[in-house]
MDTraj code that builds the backbone (N, CA, C; nanometers):
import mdtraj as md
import numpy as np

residues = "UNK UNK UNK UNK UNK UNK UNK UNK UNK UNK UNK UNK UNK UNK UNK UNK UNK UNK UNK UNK UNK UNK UNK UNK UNK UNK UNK UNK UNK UNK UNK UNK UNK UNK UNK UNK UNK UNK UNK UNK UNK UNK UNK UNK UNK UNK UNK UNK UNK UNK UNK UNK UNK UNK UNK UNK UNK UNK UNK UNK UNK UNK UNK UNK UNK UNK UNK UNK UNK UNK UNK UNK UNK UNK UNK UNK UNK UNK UNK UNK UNK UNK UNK UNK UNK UNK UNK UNK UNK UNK UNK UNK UNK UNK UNK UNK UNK UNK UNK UNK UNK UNK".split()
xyz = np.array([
    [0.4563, -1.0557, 0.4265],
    [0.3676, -0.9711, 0.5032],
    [0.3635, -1.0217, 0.6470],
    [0.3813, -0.9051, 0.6849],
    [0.3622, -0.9401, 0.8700],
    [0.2551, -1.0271, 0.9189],
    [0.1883, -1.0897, 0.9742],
    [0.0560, -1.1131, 1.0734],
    [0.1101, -1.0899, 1.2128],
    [0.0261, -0.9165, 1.2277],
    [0.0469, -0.9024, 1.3713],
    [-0.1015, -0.9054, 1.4542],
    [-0.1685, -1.0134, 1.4072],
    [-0.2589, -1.0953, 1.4984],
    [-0.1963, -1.1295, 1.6378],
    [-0.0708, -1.1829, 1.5988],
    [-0.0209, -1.2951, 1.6929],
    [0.0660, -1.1988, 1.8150],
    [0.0802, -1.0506, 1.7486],
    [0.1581, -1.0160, 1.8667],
    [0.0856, -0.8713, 1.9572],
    [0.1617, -0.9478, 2.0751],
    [0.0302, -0.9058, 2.2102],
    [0.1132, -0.7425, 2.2389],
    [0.1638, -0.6884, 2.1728],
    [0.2232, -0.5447, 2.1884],
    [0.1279, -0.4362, 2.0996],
    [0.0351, -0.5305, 1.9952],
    [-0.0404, -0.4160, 1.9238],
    [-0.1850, -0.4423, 1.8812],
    [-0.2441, -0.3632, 1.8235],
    [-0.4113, -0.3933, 1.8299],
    [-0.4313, -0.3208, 1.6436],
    [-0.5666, -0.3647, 1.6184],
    [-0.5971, -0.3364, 1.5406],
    [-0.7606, -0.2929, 1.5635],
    [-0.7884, -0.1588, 1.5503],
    [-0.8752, -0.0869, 1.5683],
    [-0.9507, -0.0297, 1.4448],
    [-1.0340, -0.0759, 1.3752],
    [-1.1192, 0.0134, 1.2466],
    [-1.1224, 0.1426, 1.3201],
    [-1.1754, 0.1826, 1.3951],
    [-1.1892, 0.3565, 1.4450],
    [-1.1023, 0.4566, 1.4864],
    [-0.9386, 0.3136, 1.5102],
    [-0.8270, 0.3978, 1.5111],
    [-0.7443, 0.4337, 1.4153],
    [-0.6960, 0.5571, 1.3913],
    [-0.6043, 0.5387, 1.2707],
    [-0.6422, 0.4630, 1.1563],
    [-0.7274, 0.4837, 1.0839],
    [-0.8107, 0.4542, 0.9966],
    [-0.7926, 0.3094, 0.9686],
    [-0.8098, 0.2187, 1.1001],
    [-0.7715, 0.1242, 1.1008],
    [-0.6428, 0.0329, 1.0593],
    [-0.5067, 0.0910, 1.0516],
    [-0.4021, 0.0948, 1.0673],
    [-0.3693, -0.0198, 1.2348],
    [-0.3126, -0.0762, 1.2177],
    [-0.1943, -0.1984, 1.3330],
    [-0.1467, -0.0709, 1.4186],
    [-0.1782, -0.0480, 1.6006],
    [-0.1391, 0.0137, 1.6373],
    [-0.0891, -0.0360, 1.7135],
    [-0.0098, 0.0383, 1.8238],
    [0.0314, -0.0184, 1.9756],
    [-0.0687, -0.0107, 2.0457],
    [-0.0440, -0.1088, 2.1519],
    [-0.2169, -0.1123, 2.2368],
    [-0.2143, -0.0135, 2.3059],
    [-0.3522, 0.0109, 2.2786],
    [-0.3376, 0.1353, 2.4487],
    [-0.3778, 0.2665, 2.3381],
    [-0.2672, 0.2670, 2.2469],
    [-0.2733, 0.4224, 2.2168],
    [-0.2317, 0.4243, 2.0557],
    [-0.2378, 0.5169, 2.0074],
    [-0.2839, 0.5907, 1.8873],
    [-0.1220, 0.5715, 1.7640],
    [-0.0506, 0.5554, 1.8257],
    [0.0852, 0.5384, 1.7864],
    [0.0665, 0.4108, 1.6392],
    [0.0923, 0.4297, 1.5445],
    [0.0689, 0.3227, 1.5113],
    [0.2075, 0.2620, 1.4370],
    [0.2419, 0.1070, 1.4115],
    [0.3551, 0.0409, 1.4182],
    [0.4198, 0.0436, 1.3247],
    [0.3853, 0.1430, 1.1797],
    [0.4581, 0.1132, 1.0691],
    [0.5816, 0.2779, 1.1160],
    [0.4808, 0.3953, 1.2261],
    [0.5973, 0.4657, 1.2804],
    [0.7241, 0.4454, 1.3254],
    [0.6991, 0.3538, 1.3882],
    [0.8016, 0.2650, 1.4256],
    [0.9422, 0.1973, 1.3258],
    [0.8893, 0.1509, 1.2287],
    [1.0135, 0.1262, 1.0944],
    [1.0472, 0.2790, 1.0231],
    [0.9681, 0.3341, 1.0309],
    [1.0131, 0.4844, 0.9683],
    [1.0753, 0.4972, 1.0159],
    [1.0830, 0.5764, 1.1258],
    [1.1583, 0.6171, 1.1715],
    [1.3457, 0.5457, 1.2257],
    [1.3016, 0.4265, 1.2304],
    [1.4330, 0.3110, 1.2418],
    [1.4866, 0.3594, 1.0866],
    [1.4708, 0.3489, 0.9857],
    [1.4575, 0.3530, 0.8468],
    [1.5696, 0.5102, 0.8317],
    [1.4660, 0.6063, 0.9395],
    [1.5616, 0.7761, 0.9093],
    [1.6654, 0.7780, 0.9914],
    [1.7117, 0.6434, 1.0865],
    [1.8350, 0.6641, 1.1703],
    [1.8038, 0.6693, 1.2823],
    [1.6753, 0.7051, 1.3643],
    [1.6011, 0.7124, 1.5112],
    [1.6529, 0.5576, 1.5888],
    [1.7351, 0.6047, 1.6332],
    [1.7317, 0.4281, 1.7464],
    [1.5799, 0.4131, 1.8194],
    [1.5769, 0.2882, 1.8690],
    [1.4493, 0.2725, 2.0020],
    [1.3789, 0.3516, 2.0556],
    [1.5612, 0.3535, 2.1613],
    [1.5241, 0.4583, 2.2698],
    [1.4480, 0.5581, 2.2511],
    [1.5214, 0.6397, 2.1309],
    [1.4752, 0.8032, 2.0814],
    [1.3174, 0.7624, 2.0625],
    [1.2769, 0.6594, 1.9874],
    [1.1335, 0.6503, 1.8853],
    [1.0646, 0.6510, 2.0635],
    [1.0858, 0.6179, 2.1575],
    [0.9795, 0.5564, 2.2775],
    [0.9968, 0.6625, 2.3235],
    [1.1152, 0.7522, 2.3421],
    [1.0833, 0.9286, 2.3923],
    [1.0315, 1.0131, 2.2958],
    [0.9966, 1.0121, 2.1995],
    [0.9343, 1.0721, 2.0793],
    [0.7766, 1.0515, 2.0644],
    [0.7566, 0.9550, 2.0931],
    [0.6385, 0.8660, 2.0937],
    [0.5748, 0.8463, 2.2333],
    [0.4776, 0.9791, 2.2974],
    [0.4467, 0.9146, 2.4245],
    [0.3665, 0.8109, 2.4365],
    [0.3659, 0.7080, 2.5484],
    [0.3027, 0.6079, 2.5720],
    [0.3504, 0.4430, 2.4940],
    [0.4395, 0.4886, 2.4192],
    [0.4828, 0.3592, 2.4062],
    [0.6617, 0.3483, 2.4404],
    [0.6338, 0.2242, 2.5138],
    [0.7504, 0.2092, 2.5837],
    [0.8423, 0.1337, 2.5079],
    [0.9341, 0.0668, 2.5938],
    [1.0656, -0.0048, 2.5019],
    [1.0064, -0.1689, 2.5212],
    [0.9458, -0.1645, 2.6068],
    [0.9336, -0.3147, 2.5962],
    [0.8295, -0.3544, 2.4941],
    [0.7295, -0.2363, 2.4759],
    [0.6622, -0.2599, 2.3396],
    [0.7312, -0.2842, 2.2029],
    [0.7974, -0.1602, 2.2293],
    [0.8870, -0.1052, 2.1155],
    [0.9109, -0.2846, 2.0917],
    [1.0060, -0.3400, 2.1532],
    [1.0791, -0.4382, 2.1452],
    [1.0107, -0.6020, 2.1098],
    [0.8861, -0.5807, 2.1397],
    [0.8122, -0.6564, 2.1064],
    [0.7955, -0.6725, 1.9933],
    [0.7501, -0.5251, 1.9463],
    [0.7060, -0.5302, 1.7523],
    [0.8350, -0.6146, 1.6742],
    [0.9434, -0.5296, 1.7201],
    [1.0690, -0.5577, 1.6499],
    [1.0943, -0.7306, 1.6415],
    [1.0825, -0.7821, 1.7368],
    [1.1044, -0.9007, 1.7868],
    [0.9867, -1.0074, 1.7102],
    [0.8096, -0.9385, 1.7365],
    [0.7651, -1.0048, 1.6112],
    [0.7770, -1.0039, 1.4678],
    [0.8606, -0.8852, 1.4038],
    [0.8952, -0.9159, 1.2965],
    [0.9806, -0.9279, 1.2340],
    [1.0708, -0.9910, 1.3460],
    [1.1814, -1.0387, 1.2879],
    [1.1613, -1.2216, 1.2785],
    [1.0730, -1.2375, 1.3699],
    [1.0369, -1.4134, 1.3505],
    [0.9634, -1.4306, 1.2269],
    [0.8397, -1.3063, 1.2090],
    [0.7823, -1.3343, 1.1361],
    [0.8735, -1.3133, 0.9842],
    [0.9492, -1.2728, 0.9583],
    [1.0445, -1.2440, 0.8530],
    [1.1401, -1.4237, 0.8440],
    [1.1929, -1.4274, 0.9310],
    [1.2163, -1.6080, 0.9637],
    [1.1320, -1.7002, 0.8656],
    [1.0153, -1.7082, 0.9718],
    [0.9170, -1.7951, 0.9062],
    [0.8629, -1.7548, 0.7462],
    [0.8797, -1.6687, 0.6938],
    [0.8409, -1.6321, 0.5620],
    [0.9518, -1.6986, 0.5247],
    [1.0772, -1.6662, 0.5245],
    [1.1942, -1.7315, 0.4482],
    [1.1574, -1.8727, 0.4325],
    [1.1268, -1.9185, 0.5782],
    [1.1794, -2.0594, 0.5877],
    [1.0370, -2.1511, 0.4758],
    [0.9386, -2.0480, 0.4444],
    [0.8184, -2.0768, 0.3996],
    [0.8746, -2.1032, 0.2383],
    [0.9157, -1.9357, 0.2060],
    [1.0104, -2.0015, 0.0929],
    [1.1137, -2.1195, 0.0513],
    [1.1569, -2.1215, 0.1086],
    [1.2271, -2.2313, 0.0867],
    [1.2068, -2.3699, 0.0854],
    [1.0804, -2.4321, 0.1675],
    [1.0339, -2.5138, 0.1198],
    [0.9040, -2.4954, 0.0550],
    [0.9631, -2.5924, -0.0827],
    [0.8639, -2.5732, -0.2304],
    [0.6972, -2.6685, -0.2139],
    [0.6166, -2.6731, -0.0916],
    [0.5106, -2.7889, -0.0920],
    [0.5364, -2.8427, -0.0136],
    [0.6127, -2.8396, 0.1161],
    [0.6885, -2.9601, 0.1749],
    [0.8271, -2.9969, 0.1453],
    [0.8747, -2.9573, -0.0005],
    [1.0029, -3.0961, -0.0075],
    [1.0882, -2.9659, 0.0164],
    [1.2318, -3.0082, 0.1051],
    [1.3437, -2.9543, 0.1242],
    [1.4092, -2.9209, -0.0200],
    [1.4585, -2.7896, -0.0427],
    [1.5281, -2.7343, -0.1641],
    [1.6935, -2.7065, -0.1072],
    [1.7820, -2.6844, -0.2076],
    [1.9137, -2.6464, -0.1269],
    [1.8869, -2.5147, -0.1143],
    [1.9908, -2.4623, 0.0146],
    [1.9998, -2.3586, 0.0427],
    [2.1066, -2.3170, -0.0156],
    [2.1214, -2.2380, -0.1020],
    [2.2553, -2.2055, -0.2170],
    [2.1511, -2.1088, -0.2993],
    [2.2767, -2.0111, -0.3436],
    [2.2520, -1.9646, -0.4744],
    [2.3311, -1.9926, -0.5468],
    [2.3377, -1.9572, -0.6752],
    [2.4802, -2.0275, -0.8005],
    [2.4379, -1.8637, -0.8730],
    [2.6025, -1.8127, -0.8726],
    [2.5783, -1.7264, -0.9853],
    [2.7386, -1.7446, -1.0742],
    [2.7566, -1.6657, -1.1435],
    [2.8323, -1.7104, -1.2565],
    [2.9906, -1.7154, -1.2003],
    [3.0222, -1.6514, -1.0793],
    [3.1761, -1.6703, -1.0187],
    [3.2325, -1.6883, -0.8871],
    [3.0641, -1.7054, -0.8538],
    [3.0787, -1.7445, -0.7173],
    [2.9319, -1.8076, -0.6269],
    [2.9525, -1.9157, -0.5154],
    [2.8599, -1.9455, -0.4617],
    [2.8549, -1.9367, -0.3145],
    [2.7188, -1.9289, -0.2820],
    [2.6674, -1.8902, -0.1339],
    [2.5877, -2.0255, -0.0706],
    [2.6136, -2.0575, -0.0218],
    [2.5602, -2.1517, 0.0548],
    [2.5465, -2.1794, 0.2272],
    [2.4885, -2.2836, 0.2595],
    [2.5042, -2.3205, 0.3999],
    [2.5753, -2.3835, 0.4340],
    [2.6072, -2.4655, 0.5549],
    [2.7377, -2.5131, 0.6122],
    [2.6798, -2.6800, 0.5324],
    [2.5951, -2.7397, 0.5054],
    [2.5265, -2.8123, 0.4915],
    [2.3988, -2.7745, 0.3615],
    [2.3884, -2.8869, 0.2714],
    [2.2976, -2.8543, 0.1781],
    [2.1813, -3.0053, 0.1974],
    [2.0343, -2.9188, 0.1631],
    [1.9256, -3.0681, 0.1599],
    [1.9566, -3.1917, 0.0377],
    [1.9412, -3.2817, 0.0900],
    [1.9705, -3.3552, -0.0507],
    [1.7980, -3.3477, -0.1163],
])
top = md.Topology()
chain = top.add_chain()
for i, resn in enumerate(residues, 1):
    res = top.add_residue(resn, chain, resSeq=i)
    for name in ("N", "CA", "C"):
        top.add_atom(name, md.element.get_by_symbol(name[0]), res)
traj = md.Trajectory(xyz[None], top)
């Protein structure tokens, strides 16, 4: 799950959008934004489609959740603290990193 507390491109309003994560400023709210990425809409199109939100917003959201997607992984992967390998093992073949934790 996202926490878009942390990012300064959107707001969270109880009276807006039935309290729905919006873009600041205006009514647009940010899960429009993956939809539409989702039906094939590039950026550009979603920020001319969408008045009032621009690309550098646009680019913001995207940008916080792609760290925040990062940090979830990297959350997984360590079990409490202790380093796990990064590998999977399946029955005919394996995936790994260039480097494994001991």
């Amino acid at each position: 799950m996202v926490d878009w507390s942390y990012c300064p491109a959107v707001e969270l309003a109880p009276e807006v959008v039935s309290g729905a994560w919006v873009f600041r400023g205006i009514r647009v709210p940010v899960v429009a934004l993956f939809e539409n990425l989702e039906d094939g809409v590039t950026v550009n199109e979603f920020v001319e489609l969408f008045t009032g939100v621009n690309l550098m917003h646009a680019r913001s959201v995207l940008e916080h959740a792609a760290k925040s997607a990062w940090f979830l992984t990297l959350k997984i992967l360590l079990d409490q603290g202790r380093p796990v390998p990064l590998s999977v093992h399946k029955s005919d073949h394996r995936v790994s990193t260039c480097y494994e934790l001991g």
